[in-house]
CHARMM internal coordinates of N, CA and C (Angstrom, degrees):
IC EDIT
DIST 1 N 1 CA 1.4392
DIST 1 CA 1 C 1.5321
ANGL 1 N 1 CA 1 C 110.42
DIST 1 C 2 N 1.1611
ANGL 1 CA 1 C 2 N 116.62
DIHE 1 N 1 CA 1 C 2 N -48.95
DIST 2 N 2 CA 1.5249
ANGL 1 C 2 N 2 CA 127.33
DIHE 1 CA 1 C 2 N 2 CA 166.97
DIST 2 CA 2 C 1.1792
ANGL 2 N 2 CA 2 C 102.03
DIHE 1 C 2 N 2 CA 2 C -50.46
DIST 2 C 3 N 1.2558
ANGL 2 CA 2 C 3 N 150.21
DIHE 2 N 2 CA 2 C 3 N -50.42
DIST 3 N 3 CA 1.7762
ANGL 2 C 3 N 3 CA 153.14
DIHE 2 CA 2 C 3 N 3 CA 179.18
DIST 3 CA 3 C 1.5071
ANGL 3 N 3 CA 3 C 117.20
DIHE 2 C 3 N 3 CA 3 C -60.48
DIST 3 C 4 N 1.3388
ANGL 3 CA 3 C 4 N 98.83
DIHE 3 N 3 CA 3 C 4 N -10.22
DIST 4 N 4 CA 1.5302
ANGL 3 C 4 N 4 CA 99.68
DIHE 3 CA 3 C 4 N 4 CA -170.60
DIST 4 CA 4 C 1.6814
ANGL 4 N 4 CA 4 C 105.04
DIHE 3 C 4 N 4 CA 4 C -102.07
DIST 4 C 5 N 1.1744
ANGL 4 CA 4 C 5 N 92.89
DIHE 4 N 4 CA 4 C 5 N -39.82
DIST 5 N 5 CA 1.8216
ANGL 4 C 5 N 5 CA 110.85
DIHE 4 CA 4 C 5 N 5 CA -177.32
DIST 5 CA 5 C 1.1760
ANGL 5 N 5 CA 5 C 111.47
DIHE 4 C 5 N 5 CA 5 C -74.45
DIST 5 C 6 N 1.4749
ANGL 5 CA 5 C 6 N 117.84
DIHE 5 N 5 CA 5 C 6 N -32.99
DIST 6 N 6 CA 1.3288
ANGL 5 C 6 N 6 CA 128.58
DIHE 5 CA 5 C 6 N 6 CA 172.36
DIST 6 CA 6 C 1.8861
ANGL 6 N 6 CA 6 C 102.57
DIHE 5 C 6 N 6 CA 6 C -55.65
DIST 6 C 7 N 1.1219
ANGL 6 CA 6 C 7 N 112.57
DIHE 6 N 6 CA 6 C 7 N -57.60
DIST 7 N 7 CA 1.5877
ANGL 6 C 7 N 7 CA 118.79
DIHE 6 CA 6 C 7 N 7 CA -170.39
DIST 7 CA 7 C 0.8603
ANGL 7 N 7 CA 7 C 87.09
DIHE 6 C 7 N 7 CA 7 C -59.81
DIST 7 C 8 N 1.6619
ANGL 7 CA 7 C 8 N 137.22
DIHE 7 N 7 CA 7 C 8 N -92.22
DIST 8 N 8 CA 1.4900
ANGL 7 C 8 N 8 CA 137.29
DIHE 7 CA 7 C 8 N 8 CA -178.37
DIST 8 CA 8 C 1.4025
ANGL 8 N 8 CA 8 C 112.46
DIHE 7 C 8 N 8 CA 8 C 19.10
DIST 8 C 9 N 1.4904
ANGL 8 CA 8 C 9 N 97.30
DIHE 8 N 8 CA 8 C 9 N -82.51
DIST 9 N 9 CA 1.5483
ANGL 8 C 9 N 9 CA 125.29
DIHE 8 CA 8 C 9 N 9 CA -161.73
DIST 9 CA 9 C 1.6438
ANGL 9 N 9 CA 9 C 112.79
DIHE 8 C 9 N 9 CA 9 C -62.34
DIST 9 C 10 N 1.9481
ANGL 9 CA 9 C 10 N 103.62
DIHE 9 N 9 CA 9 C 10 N -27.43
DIST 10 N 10 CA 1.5960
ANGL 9 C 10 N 10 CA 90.55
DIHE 9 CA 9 C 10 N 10 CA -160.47
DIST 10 CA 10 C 1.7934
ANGL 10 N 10 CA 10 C 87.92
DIHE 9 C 10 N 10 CA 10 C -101.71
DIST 10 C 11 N 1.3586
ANGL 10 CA 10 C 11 N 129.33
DIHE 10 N 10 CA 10 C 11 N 2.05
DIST 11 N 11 CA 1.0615
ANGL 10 C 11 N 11 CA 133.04
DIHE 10 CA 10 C 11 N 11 CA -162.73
DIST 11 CA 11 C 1.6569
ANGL 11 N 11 CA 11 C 91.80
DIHE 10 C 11 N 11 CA 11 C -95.26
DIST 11 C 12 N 1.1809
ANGL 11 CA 11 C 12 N 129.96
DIHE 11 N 11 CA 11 C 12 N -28.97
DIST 12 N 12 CA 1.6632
ANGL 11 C 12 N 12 CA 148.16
DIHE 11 CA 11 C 12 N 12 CA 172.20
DIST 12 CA 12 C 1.3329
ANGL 12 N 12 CA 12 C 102.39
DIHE 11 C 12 N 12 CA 12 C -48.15
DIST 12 C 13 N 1.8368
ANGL 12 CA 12 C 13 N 81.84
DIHE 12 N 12 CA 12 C 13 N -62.87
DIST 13 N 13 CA 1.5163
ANGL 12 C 13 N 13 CA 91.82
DIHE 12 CA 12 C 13 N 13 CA -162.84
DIST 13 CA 13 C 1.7025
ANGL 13 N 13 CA 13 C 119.72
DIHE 12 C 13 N 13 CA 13 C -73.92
DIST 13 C 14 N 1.2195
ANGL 13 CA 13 C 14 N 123.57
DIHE 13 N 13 CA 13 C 14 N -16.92
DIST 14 N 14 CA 1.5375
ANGL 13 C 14 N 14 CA 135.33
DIHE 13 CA 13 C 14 N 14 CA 178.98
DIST 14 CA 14 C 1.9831
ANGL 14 N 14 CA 14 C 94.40
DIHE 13 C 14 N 14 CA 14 C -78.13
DIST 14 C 15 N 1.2230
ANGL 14 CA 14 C 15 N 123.82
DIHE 14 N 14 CA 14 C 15 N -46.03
DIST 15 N 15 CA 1.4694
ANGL 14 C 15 N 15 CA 108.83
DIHE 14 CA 14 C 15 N 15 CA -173.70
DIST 15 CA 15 C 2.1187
ANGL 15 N 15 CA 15 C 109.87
DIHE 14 C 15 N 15 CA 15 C -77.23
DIST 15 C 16 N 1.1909
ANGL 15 CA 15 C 16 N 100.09
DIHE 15 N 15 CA 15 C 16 N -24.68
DIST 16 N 16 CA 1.4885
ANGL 15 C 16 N 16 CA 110.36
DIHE 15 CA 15 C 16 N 16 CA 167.26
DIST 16 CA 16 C 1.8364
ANGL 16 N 16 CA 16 C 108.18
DIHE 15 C 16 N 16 CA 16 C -53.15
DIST 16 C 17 N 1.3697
ANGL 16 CA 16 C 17 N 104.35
DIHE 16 N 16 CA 16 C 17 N -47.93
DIST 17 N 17 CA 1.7358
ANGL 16 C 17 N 17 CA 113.38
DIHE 16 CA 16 C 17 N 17 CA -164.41
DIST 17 CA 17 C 1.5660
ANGL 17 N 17 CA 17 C 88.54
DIHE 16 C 17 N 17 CA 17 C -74.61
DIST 17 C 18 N 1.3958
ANGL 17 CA 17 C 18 N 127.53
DIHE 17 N 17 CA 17 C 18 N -67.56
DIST 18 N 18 CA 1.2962
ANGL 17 C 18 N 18 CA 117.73
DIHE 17 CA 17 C 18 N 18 CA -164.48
DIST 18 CA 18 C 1.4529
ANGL 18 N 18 CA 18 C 125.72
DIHE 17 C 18 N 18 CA 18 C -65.74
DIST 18 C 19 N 1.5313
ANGL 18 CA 18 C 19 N 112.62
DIHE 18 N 18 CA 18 C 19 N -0.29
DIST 19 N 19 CA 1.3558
ANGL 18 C 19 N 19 CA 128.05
DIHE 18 CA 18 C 19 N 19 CA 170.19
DIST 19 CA 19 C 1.5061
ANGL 19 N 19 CA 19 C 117.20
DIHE 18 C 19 N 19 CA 19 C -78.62
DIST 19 C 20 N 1.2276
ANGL 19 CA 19 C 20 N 108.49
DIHE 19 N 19 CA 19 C 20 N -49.59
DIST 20 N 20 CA 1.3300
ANGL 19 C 20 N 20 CA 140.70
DIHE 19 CA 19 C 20 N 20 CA -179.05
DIST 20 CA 20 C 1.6035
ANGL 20 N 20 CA 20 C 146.86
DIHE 19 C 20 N 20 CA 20 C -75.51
DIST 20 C 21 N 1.7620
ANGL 20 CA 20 C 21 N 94.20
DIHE 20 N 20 CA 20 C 21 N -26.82
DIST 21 N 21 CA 1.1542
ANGL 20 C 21 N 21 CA 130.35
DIHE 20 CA 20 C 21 N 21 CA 161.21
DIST 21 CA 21 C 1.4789
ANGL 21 N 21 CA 21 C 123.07
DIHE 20 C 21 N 21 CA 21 C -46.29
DIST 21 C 22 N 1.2550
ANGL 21 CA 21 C 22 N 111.98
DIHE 21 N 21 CA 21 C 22 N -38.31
DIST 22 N 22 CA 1.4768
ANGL 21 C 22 N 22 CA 103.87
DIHE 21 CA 21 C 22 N 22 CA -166.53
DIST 22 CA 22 C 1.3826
ANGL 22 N 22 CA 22 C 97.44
DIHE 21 C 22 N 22 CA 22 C -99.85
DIST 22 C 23 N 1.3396
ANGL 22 CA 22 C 23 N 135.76
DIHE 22 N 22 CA 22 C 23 N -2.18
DIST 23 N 23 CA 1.7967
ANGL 22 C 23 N 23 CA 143.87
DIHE 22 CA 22 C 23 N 23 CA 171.69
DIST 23 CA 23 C 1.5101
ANGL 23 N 23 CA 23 C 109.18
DIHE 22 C 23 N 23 CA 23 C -97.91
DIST 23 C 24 N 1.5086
ANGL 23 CA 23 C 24 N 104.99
DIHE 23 N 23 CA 23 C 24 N -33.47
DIST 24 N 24 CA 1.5926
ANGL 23 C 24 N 24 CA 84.05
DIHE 23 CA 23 C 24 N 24 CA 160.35
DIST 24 CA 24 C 1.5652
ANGL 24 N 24 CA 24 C 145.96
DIHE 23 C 24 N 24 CA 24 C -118.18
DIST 24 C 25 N 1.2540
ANGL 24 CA 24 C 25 N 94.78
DIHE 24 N 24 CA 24 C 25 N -6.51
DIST 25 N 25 CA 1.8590
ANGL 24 C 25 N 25 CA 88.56
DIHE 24 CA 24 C 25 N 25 CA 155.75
DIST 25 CA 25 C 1.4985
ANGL 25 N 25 CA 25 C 119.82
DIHE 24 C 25 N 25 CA 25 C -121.48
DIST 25 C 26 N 0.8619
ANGL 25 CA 25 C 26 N 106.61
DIHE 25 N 25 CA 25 C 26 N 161.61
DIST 26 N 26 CA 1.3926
ANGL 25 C 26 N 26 CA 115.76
DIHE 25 CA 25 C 26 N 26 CA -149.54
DIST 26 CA 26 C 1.8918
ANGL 26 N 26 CA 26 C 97.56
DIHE 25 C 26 N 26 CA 26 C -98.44
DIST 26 C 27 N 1.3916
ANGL 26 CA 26 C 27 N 125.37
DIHE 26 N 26 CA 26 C 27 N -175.67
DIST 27 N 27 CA 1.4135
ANGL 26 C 27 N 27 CA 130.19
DIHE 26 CA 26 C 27 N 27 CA -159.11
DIST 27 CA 27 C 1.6040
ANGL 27 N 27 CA 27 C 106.36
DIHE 26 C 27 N 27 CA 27 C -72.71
DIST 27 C 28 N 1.5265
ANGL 27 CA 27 C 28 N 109.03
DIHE 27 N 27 CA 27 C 28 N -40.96
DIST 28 N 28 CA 1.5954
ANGL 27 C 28 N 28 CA 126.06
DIHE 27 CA 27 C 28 N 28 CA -177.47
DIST 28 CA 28 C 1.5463
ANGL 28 N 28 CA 28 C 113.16
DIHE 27 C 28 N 28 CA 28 C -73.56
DIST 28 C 29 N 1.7880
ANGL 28 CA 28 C 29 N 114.52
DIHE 28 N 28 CA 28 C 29 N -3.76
DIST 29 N 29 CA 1.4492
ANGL 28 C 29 N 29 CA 104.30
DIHE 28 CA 28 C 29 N 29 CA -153.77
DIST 29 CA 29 C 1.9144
ANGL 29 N 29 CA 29 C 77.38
DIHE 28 C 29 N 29 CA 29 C -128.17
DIST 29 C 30 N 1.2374
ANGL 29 CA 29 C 30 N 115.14
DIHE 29 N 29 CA 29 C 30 N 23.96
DIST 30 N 30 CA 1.8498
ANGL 29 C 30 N 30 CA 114.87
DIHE 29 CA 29 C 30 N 30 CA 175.11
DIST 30 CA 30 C 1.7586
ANGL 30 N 30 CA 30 C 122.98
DIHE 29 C 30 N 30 CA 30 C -52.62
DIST 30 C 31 N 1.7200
ANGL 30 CA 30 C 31 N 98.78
DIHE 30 N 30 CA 30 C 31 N -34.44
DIST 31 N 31 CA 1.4873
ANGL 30 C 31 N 31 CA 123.78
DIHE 30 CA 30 C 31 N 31 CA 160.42
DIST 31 CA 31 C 2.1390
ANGL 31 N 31 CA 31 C 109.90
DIHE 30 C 31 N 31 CA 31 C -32.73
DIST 31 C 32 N 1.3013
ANGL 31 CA 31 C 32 N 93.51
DIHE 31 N 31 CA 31 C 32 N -87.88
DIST 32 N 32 CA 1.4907
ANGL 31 C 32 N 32 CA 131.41
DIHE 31 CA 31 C 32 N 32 CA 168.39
DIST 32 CA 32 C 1.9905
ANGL 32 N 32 CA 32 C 112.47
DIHE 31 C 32 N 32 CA 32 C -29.87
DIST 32 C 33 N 1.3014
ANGL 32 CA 32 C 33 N 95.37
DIHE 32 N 32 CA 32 C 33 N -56.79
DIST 33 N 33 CA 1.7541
ANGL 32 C 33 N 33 CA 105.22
DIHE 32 CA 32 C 33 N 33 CA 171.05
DIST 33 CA 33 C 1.3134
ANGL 33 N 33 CA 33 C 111.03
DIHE 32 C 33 N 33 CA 33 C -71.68
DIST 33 C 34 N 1.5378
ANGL 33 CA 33 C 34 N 123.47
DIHE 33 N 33 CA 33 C 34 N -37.58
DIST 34 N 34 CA 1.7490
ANGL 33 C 34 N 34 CA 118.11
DIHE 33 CA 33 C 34 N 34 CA 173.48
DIST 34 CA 34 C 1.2635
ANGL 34 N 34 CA 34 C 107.60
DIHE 33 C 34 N 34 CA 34 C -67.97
DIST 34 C 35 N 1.1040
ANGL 34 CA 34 C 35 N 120.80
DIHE 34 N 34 CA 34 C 35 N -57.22
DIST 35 N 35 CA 1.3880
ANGL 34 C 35 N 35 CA 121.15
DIHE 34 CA 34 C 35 N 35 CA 175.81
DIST 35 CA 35 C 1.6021
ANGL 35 N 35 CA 35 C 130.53
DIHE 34 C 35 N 35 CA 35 C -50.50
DIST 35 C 36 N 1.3027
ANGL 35 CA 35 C 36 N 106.23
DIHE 35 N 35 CA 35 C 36 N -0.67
DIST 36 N 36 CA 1.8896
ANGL 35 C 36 N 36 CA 120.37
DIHE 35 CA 35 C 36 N 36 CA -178.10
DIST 36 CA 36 C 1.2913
ANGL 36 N 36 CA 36 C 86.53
DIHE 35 C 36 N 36 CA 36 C -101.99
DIST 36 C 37 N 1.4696
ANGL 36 CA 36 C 37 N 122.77
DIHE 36 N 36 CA 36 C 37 N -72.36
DIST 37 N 37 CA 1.2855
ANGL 36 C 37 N 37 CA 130.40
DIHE 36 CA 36 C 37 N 37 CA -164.18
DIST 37 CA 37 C 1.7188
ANGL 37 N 37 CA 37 C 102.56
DIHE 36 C 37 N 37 CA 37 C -59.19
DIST 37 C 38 N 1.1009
ANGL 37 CA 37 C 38 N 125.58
DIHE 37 N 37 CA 37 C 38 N -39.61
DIST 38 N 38 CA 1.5301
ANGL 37 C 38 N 38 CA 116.23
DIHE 37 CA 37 C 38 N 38 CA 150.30
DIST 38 CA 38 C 1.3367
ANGL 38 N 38 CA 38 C 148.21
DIHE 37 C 38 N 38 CA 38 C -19.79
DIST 38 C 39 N 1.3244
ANGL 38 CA 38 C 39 N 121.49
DIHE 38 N 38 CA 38 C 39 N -55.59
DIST 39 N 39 CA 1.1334
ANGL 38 C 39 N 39 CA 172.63
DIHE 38 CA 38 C 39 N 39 CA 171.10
DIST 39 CA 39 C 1.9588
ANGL 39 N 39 CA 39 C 105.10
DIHE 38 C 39 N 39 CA 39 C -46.31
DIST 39 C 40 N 1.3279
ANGL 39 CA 39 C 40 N 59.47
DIHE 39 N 39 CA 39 C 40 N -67.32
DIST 40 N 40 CA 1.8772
ANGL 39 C 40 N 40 CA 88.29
DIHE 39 CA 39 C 40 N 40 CA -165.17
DIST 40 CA 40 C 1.3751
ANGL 40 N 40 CA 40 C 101.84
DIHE 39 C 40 N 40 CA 40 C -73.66
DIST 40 C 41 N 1.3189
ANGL 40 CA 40 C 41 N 112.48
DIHE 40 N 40 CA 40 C 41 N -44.47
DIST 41 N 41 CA 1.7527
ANGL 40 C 41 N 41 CA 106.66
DIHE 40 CA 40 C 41 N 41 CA -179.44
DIST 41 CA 41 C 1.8963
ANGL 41 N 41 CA 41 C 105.62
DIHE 40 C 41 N 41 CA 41 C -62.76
DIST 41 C 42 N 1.1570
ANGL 41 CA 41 C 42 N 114.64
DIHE 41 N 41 CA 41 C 42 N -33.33
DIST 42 N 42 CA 1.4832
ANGL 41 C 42 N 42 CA 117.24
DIHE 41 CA 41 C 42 N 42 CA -178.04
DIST 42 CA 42 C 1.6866
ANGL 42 N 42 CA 42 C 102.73
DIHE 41 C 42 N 42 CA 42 C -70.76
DIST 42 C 43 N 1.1406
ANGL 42 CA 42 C 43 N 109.96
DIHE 42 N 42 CA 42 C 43 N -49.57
DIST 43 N 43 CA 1.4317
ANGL 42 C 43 N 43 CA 100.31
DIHE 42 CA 42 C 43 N 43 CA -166.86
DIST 43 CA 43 C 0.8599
ANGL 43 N 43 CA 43 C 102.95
DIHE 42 C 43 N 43 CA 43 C -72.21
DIST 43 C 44 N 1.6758
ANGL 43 CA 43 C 44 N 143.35
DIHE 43 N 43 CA 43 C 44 N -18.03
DIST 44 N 44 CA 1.3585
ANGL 43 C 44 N 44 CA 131.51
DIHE 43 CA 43 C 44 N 44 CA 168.79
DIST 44 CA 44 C 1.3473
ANGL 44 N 44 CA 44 C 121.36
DIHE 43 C 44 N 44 CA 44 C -79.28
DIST 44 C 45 N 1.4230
ANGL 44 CA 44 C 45 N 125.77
DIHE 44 N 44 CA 44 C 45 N -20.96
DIST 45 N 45 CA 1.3733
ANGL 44 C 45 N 45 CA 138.95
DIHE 44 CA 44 C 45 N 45 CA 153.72
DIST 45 CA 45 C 1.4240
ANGL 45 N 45 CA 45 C 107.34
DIHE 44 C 45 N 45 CA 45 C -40.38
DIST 45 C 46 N 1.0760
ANGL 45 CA 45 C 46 N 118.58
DIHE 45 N 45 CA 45 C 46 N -65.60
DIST 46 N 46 CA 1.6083
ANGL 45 C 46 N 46 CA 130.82
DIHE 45 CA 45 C 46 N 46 CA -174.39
DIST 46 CA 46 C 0.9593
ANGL 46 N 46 CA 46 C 132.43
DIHE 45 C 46 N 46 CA 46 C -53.79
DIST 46 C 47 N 1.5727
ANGL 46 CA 46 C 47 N 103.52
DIHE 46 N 46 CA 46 C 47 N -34.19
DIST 47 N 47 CA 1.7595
ANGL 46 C 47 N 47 CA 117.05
DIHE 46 CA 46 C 47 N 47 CA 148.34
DIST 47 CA 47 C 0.7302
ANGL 47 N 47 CA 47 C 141.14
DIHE 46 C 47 N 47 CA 47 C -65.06
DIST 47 C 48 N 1.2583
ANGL 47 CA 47 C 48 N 112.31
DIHE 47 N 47 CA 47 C 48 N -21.20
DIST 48 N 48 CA 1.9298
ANGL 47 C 48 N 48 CA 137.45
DIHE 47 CA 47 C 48 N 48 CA -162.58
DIST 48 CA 48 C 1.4763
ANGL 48 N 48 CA 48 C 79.42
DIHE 47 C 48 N 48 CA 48 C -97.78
DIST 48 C 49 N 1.4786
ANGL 48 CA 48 C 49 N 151.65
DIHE 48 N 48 CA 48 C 49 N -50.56
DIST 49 N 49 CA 0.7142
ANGL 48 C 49 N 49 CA 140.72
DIHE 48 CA 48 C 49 N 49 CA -163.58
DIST 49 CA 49 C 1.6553
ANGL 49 N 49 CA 49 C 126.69
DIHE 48 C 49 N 49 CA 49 C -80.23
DIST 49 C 50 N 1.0212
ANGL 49 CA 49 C 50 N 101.46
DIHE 49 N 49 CA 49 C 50 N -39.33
DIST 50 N 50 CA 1.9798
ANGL 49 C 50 N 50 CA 131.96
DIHE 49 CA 49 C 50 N 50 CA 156.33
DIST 50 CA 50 C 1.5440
ANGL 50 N 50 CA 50 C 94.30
DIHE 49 C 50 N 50 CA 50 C -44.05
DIST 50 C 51 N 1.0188
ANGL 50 CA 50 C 51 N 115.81
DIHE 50 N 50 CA 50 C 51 N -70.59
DIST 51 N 51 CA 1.5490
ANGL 50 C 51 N 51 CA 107.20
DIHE 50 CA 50 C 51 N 51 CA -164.29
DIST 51 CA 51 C 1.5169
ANGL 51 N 51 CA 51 C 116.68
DIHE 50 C 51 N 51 CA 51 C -82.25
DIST 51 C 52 N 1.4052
ANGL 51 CA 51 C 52 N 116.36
DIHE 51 N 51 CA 51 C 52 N -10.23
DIST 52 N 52 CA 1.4166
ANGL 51 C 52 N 52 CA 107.88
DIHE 51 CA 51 C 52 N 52 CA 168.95
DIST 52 CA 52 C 1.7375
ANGL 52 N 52 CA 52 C 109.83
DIHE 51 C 52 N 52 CA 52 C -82.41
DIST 52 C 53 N 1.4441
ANGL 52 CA 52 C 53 N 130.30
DIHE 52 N 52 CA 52 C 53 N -33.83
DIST 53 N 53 CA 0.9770
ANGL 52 C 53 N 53 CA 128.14
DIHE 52 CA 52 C 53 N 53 CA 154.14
DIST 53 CA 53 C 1.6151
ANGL 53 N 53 CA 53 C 120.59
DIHE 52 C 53 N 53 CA 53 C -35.20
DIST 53 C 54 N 1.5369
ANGL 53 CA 53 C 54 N 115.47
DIHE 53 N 53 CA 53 C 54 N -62.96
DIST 54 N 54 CA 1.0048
ANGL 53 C 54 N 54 CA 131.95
DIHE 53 CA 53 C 54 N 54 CA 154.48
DIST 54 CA 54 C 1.4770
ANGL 54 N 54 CA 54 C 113.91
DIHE 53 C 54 N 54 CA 54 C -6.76
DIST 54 C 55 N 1.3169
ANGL 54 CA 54 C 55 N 122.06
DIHE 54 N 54 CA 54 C 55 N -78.11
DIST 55 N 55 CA 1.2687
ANGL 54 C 55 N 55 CA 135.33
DIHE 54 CA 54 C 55 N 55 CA -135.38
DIST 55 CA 55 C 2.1149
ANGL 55 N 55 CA 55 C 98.18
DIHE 54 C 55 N 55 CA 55 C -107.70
DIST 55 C 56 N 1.4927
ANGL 55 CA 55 C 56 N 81.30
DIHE 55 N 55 CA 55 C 56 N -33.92
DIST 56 N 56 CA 1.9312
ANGL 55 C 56 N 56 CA 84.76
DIHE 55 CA 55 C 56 N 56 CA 153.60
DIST 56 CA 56 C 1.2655
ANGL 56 N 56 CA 56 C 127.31
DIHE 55 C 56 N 56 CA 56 C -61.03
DIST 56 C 57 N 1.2052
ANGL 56 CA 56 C 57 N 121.75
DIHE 56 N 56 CA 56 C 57 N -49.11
DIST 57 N 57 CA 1.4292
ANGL 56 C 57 N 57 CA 149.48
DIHE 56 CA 56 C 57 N 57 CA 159.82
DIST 57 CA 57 C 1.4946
ANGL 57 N 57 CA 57 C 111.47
DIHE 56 C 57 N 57 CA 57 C -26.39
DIST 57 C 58 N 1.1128
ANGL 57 CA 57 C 58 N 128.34
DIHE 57 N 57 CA 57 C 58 N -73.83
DIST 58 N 58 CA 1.2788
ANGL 57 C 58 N 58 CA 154.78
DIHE 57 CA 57 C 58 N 58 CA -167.83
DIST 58 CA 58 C 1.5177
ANGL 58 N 58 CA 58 C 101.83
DIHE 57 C 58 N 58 CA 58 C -50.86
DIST 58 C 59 N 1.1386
ANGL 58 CA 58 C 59 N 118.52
DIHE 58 N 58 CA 58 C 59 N -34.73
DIST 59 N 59 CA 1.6208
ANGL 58 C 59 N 59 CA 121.63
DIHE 58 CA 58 C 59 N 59 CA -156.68
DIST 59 CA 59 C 1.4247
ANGL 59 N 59 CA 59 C 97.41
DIHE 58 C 59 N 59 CA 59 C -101.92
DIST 59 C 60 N 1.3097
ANGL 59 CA 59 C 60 N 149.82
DIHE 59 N 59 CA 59 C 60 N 21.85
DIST 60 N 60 CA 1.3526
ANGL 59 C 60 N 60 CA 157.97
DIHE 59 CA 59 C 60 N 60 CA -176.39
DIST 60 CA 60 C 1.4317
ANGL 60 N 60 CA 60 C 94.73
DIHE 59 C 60 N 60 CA 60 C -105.66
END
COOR INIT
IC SEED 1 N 1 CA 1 C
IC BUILD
């Protein structure tokens, strides 16, 4: 359940950054914006991955 909400939330949060990205950092701060959108793509990996275990799991 935690694996699912987790995706949810970081899958929110990755279309929020790429919406948002170009209003809030500016040309000099490109470093800073990869590194959010970074972040976020991993932690949503990790979930995606949590919950496919998850859901593998279950069926044993």
């Amino acid at each position: 359940m935690i694996a699912g909400f987790g995706t949810v939330l970081f899958t929110g949060a990755a279309f929020l950054d790429f919406y948002t990205m170009p209003r809030t950092y500016r040309d000099d701060q490109y470093l800073a914006g990869a590194l959010s959108m970074y972040l976020t793509y991993i932690n949503l990996f990790i979930f995606i991955l949590r919950l496919v275990i998850a859901l593998s799991g279950s069926r044993d």
